[in-house]
HTML snippet that shows the backbone in 3Dmol.js (N, CA, C, O; Angstrom):
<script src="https://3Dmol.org/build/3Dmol-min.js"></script>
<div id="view" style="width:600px;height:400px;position:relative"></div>
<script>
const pdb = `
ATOM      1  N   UNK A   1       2.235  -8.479 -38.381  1.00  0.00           N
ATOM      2  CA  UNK A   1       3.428  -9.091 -37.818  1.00  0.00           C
ATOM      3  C   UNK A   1       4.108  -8.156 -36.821  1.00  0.00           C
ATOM      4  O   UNK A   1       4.609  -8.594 -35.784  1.00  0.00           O
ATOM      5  N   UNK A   2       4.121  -6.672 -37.197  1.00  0.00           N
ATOM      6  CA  UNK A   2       4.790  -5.770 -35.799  1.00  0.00           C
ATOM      7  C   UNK A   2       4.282  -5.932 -34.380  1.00  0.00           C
ATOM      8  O   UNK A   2       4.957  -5.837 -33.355  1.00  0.00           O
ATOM      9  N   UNK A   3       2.530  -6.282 -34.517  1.00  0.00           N
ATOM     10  CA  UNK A   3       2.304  -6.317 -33.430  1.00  0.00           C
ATOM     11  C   UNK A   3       2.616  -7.678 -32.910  1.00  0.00           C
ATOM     12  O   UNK A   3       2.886  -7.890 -31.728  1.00  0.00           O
ATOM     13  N   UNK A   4       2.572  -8.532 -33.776  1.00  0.00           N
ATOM     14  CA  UNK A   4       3.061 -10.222 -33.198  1.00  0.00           C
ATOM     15  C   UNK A   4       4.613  -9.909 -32.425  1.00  0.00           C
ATOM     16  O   UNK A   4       5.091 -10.258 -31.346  1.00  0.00           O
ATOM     17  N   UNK A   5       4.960  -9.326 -33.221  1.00  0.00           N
ATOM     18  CA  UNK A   5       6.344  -8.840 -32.639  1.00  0.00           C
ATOM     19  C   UNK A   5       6.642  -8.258 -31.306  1.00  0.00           C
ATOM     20  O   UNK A   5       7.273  -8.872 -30.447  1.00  0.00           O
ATOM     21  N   UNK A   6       6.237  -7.228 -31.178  1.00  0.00           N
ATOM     22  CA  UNK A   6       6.107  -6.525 -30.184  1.00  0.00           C
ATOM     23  C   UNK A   6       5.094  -7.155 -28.700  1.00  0.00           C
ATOM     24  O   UNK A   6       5.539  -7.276 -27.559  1.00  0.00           O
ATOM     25  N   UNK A   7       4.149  -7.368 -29.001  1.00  0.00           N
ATOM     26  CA  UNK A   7       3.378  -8.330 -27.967  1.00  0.00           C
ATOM     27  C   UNK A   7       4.386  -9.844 -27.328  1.00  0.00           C
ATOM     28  O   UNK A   7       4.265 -10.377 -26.225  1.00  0.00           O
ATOM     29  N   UNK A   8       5.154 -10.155 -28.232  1.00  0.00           N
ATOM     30  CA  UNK A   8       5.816 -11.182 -28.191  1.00  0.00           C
ATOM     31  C   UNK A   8       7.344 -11.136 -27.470  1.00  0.00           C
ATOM     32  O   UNK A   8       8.232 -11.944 -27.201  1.00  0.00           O
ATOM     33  N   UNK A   9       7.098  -9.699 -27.328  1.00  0.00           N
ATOM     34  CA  UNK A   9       9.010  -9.452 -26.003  1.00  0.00           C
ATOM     35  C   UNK A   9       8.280  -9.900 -24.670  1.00  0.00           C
ATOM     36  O   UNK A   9       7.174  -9.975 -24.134  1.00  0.00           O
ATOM     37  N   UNK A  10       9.616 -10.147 -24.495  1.00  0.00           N
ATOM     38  CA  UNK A  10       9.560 -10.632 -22.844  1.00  0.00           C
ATOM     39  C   UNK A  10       8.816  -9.383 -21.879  1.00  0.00           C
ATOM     40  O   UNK A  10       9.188  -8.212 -21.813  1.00  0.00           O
ATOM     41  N   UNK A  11       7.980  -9.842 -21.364  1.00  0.00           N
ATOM     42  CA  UNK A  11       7.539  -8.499 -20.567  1.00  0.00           C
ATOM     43  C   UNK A  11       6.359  -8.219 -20.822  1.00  0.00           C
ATOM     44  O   UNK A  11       5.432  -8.181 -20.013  1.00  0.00           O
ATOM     45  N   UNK A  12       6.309  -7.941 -22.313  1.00  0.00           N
ATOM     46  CA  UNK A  12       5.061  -7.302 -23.299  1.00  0.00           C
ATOM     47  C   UNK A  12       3.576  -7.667 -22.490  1.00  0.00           C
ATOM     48  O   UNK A  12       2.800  -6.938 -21.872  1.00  0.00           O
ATOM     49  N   UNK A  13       3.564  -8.641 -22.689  1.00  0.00           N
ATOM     50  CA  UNK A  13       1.909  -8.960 -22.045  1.00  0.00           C
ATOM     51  C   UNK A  13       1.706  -8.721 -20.837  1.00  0.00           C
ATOM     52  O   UNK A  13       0.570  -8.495 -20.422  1.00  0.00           O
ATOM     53  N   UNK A  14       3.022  -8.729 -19.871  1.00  0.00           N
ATOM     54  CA  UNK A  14       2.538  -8.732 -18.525  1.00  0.00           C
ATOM     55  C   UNK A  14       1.999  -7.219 -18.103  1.00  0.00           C
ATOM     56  O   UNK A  14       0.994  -6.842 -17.500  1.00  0.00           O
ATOM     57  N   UNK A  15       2.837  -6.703 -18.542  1.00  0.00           N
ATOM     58  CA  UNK A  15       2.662  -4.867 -18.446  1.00  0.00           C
ATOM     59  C   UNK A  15       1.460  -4.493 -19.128  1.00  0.00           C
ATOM     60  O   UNK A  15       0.844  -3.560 -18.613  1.00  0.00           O
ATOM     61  N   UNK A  16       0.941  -5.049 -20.256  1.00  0.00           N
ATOM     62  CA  UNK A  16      -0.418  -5.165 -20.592  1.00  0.00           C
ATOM     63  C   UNK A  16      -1.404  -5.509 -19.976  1.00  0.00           C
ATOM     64  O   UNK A  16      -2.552  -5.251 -20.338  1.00  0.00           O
ATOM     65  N   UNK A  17      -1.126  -6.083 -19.050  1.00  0.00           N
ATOM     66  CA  UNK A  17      -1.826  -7.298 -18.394  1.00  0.00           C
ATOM     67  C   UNK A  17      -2.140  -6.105 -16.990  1.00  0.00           C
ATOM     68  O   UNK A  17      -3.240  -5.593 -16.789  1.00  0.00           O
ATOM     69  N   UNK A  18      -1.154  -5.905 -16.323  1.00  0.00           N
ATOM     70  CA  UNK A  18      -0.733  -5.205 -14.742  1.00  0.00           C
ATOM     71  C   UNK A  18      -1.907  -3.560 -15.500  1.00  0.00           C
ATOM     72  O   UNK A  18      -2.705  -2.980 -14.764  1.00  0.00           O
ATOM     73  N   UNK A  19      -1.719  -3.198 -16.835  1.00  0.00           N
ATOM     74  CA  UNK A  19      -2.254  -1.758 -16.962  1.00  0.00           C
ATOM     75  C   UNK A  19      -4.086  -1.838 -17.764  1.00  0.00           C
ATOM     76  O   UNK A  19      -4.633  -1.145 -18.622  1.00  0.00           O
ATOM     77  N   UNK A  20      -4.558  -3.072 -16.924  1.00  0.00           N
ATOM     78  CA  UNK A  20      -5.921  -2.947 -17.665  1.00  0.00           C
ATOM     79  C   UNK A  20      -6.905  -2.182 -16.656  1.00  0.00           C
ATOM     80  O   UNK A  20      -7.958  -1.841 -17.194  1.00  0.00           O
ATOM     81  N   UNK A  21      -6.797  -1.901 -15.531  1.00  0.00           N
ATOM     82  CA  UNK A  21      -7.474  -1.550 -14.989  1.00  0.00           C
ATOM     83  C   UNK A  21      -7.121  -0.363 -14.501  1.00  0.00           C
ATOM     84  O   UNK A  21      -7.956   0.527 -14.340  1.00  0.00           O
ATOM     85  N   UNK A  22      -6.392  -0.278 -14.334  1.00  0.00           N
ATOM     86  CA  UNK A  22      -5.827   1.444 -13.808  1.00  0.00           C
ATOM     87  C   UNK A  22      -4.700   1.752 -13.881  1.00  0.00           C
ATOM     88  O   UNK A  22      -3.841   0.875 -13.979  1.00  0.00           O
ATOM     89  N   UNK A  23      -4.320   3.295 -13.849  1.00  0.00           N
ATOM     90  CA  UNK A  23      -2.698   3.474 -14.378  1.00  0.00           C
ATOM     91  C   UNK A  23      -2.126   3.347 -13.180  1.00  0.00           C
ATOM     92  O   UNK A  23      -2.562   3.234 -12.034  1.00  0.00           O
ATOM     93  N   UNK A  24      -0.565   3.405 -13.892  1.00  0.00           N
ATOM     94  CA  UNK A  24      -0.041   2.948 -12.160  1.00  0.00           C
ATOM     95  C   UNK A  24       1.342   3.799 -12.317  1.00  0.00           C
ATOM     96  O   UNK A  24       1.483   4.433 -13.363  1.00  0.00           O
ATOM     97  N   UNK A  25       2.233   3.838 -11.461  1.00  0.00           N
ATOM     98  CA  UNK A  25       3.166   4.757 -11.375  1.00  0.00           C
ATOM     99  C   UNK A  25       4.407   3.537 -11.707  1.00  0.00           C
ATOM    100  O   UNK A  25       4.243   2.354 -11.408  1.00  0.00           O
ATOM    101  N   UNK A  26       5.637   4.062 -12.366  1.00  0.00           N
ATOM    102  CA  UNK A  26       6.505   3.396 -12.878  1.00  0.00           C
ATOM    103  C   UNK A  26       6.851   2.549 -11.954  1.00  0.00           C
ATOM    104  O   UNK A  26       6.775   1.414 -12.423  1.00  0.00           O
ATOM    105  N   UNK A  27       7.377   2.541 -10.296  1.00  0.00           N
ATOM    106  CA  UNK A  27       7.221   1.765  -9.439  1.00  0.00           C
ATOM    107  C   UNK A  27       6.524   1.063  -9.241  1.00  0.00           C
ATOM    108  O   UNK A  27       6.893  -0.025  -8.799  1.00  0.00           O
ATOM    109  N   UNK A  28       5.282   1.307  -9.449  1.00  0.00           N
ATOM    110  CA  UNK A  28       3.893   0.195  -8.775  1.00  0.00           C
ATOM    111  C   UNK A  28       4.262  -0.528 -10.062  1.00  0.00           C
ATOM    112  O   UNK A  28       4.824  -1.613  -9.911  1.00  0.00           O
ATOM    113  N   UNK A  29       4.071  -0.168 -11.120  1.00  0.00           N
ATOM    114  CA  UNK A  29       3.883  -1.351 -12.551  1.00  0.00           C
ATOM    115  C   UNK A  29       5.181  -1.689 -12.157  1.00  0.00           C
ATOM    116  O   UNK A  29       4.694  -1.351 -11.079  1.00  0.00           O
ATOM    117  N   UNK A  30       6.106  -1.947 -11.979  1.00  0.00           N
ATOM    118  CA  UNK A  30       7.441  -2.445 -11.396  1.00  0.00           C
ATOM    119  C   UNK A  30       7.136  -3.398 -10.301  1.00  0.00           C
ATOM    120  O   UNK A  30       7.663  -4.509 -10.235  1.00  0.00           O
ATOM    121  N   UNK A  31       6.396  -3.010  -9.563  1.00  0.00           N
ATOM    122  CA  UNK A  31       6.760  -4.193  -8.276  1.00  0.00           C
ATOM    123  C   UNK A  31       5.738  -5.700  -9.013  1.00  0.00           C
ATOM    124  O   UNK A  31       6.040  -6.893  -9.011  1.00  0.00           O
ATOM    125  N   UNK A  32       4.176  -4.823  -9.722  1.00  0.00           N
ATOM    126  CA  UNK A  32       3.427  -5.964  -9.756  1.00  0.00           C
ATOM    127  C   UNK A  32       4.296  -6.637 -11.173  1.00  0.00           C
ATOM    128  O   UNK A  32       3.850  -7.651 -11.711  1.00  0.00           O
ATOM    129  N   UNK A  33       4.662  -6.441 -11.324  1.00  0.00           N
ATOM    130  CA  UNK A  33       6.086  -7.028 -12.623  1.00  0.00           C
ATOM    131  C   UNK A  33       7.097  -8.077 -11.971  1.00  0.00           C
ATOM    132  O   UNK A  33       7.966  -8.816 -12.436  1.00  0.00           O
ATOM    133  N   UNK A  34       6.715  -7.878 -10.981  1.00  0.00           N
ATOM    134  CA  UNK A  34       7.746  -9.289  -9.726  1.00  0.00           C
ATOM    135  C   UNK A  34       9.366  -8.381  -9.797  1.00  0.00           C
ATOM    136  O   UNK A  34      10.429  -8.952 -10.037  1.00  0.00           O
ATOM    137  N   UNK A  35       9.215  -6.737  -9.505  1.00  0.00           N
ATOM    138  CA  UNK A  35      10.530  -6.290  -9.495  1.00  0.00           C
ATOM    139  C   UNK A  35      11.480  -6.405 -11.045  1.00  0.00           C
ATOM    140  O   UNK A  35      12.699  -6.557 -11.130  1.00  0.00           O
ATOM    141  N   UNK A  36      10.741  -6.311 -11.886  1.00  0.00           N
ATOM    142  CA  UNK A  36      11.532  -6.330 -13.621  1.00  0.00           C
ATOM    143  C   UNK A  36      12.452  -5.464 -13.232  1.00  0.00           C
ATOM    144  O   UNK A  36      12.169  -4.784 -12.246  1.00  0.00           O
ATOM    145  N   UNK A  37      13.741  -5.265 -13.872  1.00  0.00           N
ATOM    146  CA  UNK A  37      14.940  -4.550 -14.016  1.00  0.00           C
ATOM    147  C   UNK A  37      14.074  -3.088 -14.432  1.00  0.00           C
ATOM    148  O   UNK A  37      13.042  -3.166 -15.099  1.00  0.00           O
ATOM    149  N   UNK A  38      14.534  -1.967 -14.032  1.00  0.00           N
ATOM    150  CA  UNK A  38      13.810  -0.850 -14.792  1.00  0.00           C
ATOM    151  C   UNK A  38      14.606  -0.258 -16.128  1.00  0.00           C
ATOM    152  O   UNK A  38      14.351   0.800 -16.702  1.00  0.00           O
ATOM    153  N   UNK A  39      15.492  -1.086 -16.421  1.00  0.00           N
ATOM    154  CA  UNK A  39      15.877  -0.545 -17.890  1.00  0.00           C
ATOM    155  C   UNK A  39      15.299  -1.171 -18.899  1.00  0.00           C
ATOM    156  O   UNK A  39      15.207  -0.704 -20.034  1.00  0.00           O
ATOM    157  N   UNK A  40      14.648  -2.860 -18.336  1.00  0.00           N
ATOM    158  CA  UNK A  40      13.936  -3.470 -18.820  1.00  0.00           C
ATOM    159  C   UNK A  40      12.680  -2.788 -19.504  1.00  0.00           C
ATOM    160  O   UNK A  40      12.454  -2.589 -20.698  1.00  0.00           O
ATOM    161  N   UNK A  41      11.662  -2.386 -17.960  1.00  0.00           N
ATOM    162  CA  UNK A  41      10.458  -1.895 -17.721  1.00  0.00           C
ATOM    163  C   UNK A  41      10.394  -0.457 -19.160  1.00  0.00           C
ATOM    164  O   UNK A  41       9.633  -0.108 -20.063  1.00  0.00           O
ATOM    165  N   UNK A  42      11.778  -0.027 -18.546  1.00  0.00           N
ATOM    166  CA  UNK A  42      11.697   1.287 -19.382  1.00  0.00           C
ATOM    167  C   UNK A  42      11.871   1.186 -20.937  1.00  0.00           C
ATOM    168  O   UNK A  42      11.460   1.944 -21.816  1.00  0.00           O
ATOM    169  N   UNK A  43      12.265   0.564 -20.981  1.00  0.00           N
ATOM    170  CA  UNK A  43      12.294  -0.300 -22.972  1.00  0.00           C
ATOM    171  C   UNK A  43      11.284  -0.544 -23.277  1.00  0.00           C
ATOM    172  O   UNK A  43      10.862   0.185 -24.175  1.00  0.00           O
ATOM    173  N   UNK A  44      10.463  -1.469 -22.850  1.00  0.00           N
ATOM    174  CA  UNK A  44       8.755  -2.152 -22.964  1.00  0.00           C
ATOM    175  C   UNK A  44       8.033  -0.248 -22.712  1.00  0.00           C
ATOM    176  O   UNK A  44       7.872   0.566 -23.622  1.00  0.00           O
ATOM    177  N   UNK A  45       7.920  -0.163 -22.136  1.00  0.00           N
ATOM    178  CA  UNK A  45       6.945   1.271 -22.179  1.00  0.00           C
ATOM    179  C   UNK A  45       7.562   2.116 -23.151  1.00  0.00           C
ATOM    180  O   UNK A  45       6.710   2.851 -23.650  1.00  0.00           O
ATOM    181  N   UNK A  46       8.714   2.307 -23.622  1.00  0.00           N
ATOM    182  CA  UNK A  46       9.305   2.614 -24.467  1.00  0.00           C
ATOM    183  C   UNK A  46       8.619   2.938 -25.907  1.00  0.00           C
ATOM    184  O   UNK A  46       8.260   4.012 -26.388  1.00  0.00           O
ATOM    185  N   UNK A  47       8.562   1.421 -26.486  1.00  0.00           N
ATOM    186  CA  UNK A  47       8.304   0.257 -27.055  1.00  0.00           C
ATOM    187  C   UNK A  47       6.469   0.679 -27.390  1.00  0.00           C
ATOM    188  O   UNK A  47       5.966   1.161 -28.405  1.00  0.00           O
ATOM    189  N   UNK A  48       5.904   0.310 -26.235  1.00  0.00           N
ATOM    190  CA  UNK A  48       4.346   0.702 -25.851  1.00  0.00           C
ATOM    191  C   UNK A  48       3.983   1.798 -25.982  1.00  0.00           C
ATOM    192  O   UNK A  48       2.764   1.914 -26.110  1.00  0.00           O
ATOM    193  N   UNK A  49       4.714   2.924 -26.010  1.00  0.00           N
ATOM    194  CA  UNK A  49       4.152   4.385 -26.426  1.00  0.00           C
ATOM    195  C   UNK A  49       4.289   4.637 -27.466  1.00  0.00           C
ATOM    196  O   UNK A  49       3.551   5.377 -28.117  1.00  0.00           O
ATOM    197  N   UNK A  50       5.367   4.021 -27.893  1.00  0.00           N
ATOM    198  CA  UNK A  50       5.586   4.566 -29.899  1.00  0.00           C
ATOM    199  C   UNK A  50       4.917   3.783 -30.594  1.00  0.00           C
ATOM    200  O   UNK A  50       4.866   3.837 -31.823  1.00  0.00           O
ATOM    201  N   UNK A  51       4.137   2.702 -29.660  1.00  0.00           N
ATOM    202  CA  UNK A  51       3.409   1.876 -30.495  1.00  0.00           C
ATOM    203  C   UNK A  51       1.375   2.542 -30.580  1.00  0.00           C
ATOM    204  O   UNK A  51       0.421   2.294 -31.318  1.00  0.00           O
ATOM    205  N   UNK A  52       1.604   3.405 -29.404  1.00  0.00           N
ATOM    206  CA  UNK A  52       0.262   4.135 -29.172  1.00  0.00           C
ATOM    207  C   UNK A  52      -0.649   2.907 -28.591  1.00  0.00           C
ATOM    208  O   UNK A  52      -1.649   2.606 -29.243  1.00  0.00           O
ATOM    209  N   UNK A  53      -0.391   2.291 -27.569  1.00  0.00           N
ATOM    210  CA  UNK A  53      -0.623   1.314 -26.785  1.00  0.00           C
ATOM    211  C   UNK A  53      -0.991   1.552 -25.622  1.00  0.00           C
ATOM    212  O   UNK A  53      -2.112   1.285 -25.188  1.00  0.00           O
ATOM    213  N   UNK A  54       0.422   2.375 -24.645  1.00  0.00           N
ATOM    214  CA  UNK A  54       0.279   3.127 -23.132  1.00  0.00           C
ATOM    215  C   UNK A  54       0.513   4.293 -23.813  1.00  0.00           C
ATOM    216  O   UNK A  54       0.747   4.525 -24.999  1.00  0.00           O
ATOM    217  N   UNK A  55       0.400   5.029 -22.774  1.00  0.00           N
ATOM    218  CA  UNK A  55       0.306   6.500 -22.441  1.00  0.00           C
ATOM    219  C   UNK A  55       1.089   7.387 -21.152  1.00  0.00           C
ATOM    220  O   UNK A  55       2.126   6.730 -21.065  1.00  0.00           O
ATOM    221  N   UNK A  56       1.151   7.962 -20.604  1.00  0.00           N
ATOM    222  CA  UNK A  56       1.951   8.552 -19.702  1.00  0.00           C
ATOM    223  C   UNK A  56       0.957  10.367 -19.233  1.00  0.00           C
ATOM    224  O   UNK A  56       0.865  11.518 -19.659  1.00  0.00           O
ATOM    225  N   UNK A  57       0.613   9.785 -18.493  1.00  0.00           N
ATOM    226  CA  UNK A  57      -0.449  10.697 -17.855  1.00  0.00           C
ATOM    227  C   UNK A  57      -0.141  11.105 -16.370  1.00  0.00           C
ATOM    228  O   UNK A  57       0.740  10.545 -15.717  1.00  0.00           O
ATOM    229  N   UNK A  58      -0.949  12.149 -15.870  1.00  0.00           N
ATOM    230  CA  UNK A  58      -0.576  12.714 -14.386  1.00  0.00           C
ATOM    231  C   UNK A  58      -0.549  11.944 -13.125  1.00  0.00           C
ATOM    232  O   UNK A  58       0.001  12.200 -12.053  1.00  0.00           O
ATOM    233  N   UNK A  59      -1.620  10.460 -13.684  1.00  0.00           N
ATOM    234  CA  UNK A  59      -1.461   9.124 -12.438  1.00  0.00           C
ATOM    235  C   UNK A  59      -0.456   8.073 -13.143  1.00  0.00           C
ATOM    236  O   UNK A  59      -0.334   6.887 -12.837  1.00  0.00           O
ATOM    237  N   UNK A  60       0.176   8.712 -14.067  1.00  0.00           N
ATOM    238  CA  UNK A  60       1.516   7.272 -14.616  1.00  0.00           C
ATOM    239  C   UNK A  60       0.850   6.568 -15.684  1.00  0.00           C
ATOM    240  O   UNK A  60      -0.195   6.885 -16.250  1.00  0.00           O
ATOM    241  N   UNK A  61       1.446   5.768 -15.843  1.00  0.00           N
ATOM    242  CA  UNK A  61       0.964   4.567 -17.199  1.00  0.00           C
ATOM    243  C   UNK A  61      -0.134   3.838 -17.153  1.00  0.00           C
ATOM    244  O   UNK A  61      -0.461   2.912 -16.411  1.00  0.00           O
ATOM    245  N   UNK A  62      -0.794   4.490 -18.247  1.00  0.00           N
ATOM    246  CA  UNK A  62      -1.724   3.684 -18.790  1.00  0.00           C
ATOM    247  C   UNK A  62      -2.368   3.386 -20.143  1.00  0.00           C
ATOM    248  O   UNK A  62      -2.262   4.113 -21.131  1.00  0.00           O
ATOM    249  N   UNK A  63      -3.113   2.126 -20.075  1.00  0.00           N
ATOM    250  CA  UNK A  63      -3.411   1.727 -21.489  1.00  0.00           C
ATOM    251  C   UNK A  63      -4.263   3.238 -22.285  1.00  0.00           C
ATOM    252  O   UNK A  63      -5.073   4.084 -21.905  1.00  0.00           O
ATOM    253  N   UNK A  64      -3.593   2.965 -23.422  1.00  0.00           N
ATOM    254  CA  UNK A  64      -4.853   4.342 -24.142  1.00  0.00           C
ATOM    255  C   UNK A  64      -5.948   3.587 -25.020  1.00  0.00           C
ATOM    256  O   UNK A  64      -6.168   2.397 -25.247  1.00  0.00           O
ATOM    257  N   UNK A  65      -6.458   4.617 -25.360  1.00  0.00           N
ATOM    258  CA  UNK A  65      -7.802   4.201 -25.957  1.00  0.00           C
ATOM    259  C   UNK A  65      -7.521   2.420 -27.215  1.00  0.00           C
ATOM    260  O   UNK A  65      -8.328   1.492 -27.270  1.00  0.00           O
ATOM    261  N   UNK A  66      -5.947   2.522 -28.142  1.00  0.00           N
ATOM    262  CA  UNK A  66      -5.845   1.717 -29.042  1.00  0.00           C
ATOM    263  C   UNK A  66      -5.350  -0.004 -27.570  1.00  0.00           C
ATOM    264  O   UNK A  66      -5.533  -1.220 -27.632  1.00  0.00           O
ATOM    265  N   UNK A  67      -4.948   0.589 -26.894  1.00  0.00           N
ATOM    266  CA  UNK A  67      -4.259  -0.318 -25.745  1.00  0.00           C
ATOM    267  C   UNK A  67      -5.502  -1.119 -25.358  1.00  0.00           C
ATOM    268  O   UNK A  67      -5.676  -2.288 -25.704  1.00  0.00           O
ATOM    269  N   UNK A  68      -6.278  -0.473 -24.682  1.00  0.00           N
ATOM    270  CA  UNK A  68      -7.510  -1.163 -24.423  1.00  0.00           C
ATOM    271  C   UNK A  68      -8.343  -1.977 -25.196  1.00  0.00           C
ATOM    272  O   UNK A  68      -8.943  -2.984 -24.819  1.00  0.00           O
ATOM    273  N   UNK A  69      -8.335  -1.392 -26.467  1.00  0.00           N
ATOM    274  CA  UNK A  69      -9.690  -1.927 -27.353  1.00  0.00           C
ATOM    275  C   UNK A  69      -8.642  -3.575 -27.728  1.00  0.00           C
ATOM    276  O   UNK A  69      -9.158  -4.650 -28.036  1.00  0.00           O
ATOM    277  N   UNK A  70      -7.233  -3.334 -27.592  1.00  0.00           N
ATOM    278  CA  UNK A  70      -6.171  -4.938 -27.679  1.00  0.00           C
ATOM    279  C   UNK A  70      -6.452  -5.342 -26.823  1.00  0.00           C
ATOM    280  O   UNK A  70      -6.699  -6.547 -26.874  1.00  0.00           O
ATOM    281  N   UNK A  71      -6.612  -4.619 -25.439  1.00  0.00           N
ATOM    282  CA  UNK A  71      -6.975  -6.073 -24.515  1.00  0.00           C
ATOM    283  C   UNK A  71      -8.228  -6.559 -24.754  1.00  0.00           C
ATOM    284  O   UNK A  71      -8.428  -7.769 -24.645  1.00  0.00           O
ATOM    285  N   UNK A  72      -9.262  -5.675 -25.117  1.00  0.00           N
ATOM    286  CA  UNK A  72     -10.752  -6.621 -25.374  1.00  0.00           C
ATOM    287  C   UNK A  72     -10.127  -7.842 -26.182  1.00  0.00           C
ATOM    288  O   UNK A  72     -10.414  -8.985 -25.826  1.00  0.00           O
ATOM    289  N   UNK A  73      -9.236  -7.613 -27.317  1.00  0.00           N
ATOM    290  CA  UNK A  73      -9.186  -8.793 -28.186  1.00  0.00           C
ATOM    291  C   UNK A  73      -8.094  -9.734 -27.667  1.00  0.00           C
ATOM    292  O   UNK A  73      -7.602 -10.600 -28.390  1.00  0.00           O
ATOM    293  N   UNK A  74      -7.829  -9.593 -26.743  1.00  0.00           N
ATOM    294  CA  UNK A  74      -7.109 -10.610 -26.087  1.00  0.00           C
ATOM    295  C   UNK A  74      -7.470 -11.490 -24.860  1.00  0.00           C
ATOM    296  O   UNK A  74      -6.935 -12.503 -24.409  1.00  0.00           O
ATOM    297  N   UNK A  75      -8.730 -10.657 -24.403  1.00  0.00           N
ATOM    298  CA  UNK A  75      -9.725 -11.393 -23.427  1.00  0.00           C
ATOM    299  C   UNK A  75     -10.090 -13.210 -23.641  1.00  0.00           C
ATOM    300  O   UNK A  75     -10.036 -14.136 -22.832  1.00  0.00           O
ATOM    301  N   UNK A  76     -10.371 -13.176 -24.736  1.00  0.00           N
ATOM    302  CA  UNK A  76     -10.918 -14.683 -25.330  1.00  0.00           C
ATOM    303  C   UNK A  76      -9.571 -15.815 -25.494  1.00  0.00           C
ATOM    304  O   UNK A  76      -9.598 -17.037 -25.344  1.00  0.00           O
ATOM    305  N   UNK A  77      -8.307 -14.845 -25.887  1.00  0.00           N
ATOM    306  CA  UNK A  77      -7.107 -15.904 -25.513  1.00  0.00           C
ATOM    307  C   UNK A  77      -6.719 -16.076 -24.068  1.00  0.00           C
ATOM    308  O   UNK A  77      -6.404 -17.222 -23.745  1.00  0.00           O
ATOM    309  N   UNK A  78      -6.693 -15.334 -23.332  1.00  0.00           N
ATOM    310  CA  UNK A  78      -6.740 -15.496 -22.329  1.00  0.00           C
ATOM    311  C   UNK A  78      -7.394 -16.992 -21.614  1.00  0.00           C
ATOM    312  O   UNK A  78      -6.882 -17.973 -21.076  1.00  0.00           O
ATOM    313  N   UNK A  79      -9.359 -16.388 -22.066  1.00  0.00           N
ATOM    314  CA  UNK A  79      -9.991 -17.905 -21.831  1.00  0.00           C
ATOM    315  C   UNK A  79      -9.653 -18.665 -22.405  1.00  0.00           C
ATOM    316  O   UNK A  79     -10.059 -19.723 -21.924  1.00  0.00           O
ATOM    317  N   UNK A  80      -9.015 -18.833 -23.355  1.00  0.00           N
ATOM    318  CA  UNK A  80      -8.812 -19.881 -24.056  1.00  0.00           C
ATOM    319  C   UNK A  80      -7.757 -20.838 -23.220  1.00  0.00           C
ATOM    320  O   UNK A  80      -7.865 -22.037 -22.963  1.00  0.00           O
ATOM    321  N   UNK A  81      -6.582 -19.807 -22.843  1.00  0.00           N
ATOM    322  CA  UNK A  81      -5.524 -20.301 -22.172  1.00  0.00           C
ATOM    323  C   UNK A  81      -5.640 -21.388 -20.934  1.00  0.00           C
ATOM    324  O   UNK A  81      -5.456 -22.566 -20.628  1.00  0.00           O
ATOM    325  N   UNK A  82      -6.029 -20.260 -20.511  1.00  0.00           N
ATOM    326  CA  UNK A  82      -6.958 -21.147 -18.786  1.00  0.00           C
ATOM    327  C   UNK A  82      -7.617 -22.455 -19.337  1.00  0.00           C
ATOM    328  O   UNK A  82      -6.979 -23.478 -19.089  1.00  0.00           O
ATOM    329  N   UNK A  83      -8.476 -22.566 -19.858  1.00  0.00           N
ATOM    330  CA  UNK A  83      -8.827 -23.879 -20.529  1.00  0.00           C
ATOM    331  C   UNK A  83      -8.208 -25.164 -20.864  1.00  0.00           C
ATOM    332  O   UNK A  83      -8.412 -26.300 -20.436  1.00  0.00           O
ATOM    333  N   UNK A  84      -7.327 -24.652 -21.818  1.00  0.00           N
ATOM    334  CA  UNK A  84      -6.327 -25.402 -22.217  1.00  0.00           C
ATOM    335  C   UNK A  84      -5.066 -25.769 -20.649  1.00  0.00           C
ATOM    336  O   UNK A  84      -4.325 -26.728 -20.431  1.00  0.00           O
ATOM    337  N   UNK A  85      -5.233 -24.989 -20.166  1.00  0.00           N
ATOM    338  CA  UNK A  85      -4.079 -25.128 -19.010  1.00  0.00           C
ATOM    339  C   UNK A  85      -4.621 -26.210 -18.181  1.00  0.00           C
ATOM    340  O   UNK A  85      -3.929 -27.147 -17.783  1.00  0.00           O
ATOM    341  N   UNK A  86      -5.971 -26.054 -17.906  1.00  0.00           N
ATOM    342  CA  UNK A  86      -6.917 -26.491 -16.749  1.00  0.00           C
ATOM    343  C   UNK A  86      -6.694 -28.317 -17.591  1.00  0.00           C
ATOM    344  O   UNK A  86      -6.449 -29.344 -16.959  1.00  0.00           O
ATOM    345  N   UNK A  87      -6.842 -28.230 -18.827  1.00  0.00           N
ATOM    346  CA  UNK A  87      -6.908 -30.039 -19.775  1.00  0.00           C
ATOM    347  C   UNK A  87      -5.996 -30.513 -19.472  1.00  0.00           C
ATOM    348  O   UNK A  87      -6.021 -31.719 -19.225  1.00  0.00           O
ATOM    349  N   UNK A  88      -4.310 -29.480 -19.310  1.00  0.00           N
ATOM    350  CA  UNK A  88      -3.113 -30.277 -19.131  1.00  0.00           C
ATOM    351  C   UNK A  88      -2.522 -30.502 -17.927  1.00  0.00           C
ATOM    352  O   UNK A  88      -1.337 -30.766 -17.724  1.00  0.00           O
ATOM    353  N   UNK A  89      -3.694 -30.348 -16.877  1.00  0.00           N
ATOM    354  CA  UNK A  89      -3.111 -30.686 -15.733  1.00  0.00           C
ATOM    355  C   UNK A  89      -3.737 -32.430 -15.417  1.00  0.00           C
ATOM    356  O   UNK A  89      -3.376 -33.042 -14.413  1.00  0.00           O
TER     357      UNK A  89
END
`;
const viewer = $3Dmol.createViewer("view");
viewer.addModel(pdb, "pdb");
viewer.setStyle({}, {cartoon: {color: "spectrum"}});
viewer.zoomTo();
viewer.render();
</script>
């Protein structure tokens, strides 16, 4: 349930989402965030490091080793989503 929790703030997935492929600097994960408030941004990474999720390294934020192996398991909801999105149009 913590992680239902936590995955489940406003923000949560997208910043998950923006840090699967490479780290990015608090600005860059900010802009591709559509400009989030940065007290916002800074709560969610907050949030994401004490959760051992992101990380904070010499190129900025990124997923760590437990961060990543969540997005593998979130890959298939993802497809799932699109699917389901694609029926209700």
């Amino acid at each position: 349930m913590q992680l239902l929790d936590l995955v489940g703030r406003r923000w949560t997935l997208r910043i998950l989402w923006e840090l699967r492929d490479a780290s990015l600097s608090f600005r860059a994960l900010r802009e591709r965030c559509d400009d989030l408030s940065p007290s916002v941004l800074n709560a969610r990474l907050a949030e994401l490091r004490d959760a051992g999720l992101v990380e904070l390294g010499d190129e900025g934020y990124a997923l760590s080793a437990e961060g990543r192996a969540l997005g593998q398991h979130l890959l298939p909801l993802d497809a799932w989503a699109r699917r389901w999105a694609a029926r209700r149009r």
